[in-house]
C-alpha positions in Angstrom: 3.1 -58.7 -54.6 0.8 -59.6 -51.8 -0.9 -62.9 -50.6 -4.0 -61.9 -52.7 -2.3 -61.1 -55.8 -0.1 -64.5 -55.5 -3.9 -66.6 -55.0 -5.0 -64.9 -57.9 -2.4 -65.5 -59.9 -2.5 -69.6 -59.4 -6.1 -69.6 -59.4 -5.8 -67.8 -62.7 -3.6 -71.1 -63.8 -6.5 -73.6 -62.3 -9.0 -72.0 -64.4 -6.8 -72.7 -67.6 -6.8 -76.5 -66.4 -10.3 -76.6 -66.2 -10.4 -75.4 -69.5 -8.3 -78.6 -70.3 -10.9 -80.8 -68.2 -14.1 -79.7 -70.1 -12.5 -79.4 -73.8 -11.8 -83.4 -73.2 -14.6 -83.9 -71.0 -17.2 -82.6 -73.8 -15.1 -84.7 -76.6 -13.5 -81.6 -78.5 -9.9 -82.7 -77.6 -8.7 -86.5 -76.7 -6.1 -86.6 -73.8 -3.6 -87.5 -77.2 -3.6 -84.2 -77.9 -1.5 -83.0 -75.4 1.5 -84.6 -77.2 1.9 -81.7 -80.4 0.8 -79.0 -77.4 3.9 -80.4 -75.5 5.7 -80.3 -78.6 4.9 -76.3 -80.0 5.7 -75.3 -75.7 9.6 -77.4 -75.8 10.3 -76.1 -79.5 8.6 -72.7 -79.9 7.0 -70.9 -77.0 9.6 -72.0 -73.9 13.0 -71.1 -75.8 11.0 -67.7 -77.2 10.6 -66.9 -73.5 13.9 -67.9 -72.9 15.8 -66.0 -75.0 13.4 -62.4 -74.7 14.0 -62.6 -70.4 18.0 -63.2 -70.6 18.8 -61.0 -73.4 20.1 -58.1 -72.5 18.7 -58.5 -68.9 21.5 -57.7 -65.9 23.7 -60.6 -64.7 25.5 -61.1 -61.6 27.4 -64.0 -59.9 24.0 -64.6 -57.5 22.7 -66.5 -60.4 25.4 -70.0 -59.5 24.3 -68.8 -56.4 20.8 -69.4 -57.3 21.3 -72.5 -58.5 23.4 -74.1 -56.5 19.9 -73.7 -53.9 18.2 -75.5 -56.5 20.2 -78.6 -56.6 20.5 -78.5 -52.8 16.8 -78.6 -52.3 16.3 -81.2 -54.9 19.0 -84.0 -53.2 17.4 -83.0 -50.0 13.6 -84.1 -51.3 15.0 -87.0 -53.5 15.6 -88.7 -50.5 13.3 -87.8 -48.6 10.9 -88.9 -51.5 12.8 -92.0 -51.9 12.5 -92.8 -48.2 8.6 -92.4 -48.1 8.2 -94.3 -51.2 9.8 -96.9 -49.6 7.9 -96.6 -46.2 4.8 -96.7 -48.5 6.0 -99.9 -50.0 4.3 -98.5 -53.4 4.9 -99.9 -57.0 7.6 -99.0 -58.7 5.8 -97.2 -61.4 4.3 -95.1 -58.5 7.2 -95.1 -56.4 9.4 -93.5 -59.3 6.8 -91.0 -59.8 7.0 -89.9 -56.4 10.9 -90.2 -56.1 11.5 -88.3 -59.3 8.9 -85.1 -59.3 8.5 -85.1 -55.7 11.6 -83.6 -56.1 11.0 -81.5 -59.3 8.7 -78.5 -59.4 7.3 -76.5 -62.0 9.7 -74.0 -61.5 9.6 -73.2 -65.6 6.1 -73.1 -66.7 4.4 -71.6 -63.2 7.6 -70.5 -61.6 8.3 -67.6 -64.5 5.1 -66.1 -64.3 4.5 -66.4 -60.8 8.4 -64.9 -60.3 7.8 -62.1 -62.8 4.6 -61.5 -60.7 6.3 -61.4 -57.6 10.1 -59.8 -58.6 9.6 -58.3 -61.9 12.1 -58.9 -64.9 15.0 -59.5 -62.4 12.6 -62.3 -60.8 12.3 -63.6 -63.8 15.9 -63.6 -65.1 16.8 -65.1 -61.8 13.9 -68.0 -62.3 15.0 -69.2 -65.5 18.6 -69.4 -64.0 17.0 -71.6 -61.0 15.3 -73.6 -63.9 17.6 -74.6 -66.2 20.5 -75.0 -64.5 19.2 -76.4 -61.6 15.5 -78.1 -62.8 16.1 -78.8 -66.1 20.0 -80.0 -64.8 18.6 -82.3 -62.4 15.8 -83.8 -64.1 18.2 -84.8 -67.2 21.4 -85.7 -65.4 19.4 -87.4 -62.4 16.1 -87.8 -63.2 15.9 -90.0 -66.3 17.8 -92.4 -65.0 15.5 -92.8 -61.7 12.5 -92.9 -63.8 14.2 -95.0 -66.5 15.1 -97.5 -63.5 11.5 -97.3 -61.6 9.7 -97.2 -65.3 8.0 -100.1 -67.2 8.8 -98.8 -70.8 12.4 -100.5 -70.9 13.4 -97.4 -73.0 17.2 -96.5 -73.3 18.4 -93.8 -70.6 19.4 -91.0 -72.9 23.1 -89.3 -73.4 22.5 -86.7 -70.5 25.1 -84.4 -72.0 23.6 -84.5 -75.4 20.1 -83.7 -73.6 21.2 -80.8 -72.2 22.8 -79.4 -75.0 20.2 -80.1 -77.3 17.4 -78.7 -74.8 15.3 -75.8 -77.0 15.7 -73.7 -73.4 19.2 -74.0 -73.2 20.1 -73.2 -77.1 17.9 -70.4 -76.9 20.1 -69.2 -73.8 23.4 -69.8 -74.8 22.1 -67.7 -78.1 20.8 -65.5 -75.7 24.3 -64.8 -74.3 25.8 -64.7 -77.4 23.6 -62.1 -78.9 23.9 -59.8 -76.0 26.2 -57.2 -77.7 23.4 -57.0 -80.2 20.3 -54.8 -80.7 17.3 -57.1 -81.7 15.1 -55.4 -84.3 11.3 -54.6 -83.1 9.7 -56.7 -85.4 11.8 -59.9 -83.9 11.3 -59.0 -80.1 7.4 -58.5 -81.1 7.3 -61.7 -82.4 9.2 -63.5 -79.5 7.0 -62.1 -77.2 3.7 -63.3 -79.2 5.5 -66.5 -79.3 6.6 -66.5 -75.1 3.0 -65.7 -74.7 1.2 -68.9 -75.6 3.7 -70.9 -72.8 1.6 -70.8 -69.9 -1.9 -71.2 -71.5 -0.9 -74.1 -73.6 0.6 -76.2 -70.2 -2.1 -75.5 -68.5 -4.7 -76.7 -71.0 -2.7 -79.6 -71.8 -2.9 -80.7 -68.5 -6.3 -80.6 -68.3 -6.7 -82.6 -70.7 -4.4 -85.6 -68.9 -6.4 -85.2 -66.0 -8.9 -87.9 -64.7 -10.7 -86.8 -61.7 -11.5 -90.3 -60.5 -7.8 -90.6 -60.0 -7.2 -88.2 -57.6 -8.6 -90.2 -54.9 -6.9 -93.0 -56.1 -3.2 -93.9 -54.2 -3.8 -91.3 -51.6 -1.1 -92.0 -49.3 1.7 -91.6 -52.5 -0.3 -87.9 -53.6 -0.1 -86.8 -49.6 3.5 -87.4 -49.4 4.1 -85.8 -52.7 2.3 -82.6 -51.3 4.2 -83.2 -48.4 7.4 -83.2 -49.9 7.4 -80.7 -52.8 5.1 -77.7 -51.4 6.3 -78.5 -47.8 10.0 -80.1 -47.4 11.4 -78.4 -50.7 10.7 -74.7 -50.2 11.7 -75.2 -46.2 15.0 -76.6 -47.4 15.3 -73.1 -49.7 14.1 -71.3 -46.6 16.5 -72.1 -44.4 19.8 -72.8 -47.2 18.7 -69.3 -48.9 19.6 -66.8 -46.2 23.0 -68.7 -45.6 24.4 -68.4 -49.1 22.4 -65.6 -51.0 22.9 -61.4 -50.0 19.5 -59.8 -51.1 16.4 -61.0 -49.8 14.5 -60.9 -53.6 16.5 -63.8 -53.9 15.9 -65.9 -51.1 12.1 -64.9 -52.1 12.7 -66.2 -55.3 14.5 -69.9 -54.4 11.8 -70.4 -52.2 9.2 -69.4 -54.4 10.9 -71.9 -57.2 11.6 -74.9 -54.5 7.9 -74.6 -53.3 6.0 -74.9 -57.0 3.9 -77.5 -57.7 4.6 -80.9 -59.4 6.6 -80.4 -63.0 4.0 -80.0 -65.7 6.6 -82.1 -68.1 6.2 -85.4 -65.9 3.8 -86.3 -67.3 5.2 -86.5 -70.4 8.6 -88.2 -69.4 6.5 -90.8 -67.0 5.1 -91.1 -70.7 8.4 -92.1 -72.1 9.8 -94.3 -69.4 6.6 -95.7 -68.3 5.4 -94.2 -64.9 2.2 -93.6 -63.6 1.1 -90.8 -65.6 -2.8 -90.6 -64.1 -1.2 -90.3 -60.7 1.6 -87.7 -62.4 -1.4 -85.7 -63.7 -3.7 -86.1 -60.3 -0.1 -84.9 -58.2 -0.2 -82.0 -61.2 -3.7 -81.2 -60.0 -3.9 -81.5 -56.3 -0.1 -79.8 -55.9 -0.9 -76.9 -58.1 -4.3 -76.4 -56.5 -2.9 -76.7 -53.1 -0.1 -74.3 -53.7 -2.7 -71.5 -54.0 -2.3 -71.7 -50.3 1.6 -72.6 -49.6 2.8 -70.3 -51.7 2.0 -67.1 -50.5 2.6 -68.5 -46.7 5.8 -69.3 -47.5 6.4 -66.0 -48.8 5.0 -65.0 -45.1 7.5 -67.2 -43.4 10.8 -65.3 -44.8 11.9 -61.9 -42.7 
């Protein structure tokens, strides 16, 4: 997949944002109802996806491999979003925005199409490994308890255990592994893939619809440093740790595809839940995603 094609692709995900924007700019949709969209993409459409890439999809031990890259390029921009939050001297509910997702990507809802795009099925399988067991790891056994900590909600850190185990994604991939042996009837796979479909469309929209443009020029030195540290530090960190610990260069393509997506889609709603800034979450959605039209493909260009 060239530079083009990878533009396209993201641009493609823009124009589904802006579908968001105008739906609640012309009063058909209230930013509210991005909540049930959240709730059909965590219950239905992400675990359908899920399930129809792993099962019966090839497996090898690069996939620890994988994540283990994930979870090193996450520690690595924790701190160094910790450190400029801190520099900035910004408010907490800011400041754990910044600490939390400038760390976190959207390795799920952009990463899997983008990694299809780029690696085919294999890219895909290898995504969802970076995803859940190194996004979806970090953000519930780290995460939650930054932004519970930084937050204003006073809500109870939850069980991060139970959250994991309890995650649609991961059910659907531990079923996924179980079901392996198995031959999935036509009529099921058809209907998982009508299901895996909707994912990407419905994220998009829904964070259009969170998004206030006036915003985006709002705390401008705490939305620079978040593009500074998830499309620039994180994917670098993947550039130079891929190579080290990972054989086939698909791989290291994919890690630092994943460690250089935008700001997580999902922020916004768990700065919802513990009470972070979600207008600047959704304005860090916006300006990472659009900028990544650009860092994406040249750090694709950067690996040899």
């Amino acid at each position: 997949m060239g530079v083009v094609e990878l533009a396209t692709t993201v641009l493609t995900l823009l124009a589904l944002v802006a579908v968001g924007w105008v739906l609640r700019a012309t009063g058909a949709l209230v930013a509210e109802d991005a909540r049930p969209i959240h709730t059909i993409i965590i219950y239905v459409g992400l675990p359908a996806l899920v399930f129809r890439s792993v099962h019966g999809a090839e497996l090898g031990p690069e996939l620890a491999t994988i994540a283990l890259v994930a979870w090193i390029a996450f520690v690595v921009s924790l701190v160094a979003a910790w450190a400029l939050a801190r520099a900035l001297r910004l408010p907490r509910n800011i400041a754990g925005a910044l600490i939390v997702f400038g760390a976190l990507g959207n390795t799920g809802y952009i990463g899997y199409p983008v990694s299809q795009a780029l690696l085919g099925e294999s890219g895909l399988v290898k995504a969802i490994f970076y995803d859940i067991f190194g996004t979806v790891g970090a953000l519930l056994f780290v995460g939650v308890f930054i932004a519970a900590r930084y937050g204003a909600s006073g809500e109870q850190v939850p069980n991060p255990l139970r959250e994991v185990l309890t995650f649609p994604a991961v059910i659907a991939l531990a079923v996924a592994f179980a079901a392996r042996p198995l031959a999935i009837p036509s009529v099921v796979s058809d209907g998982l893939d009508a299901l895996a479909s909707i994912v990407v469309p419905l994220i998009m929209v829904s964070v259009g619809l969170s998004i206030k443009l006036q915003r985006v020029t709002s705390h401008k030195r705490a939305l620079a440093s978040m593009v500074a540290v998830k499309l620039g530090l994180s994917p670098l960190v993947a550039l130079a740790v891929g190579p080290l610990l990972l054989a086939e260069t698909d791989a290291v393509r994919l890690v630092v595809l994943e460690a250089g997506m935008p700001t997580m889609m999902l922020s916004i709603v768990f700065g919802t839940r513990f009470g972070l800034d979600t207008e600047f979450l959704a304005s860090a959605v916006l300006v990472t995603t659009a900028l990544s039209v650009f860092t994406i493909p040249l750090m694709q260009m950067l690996i040899v």
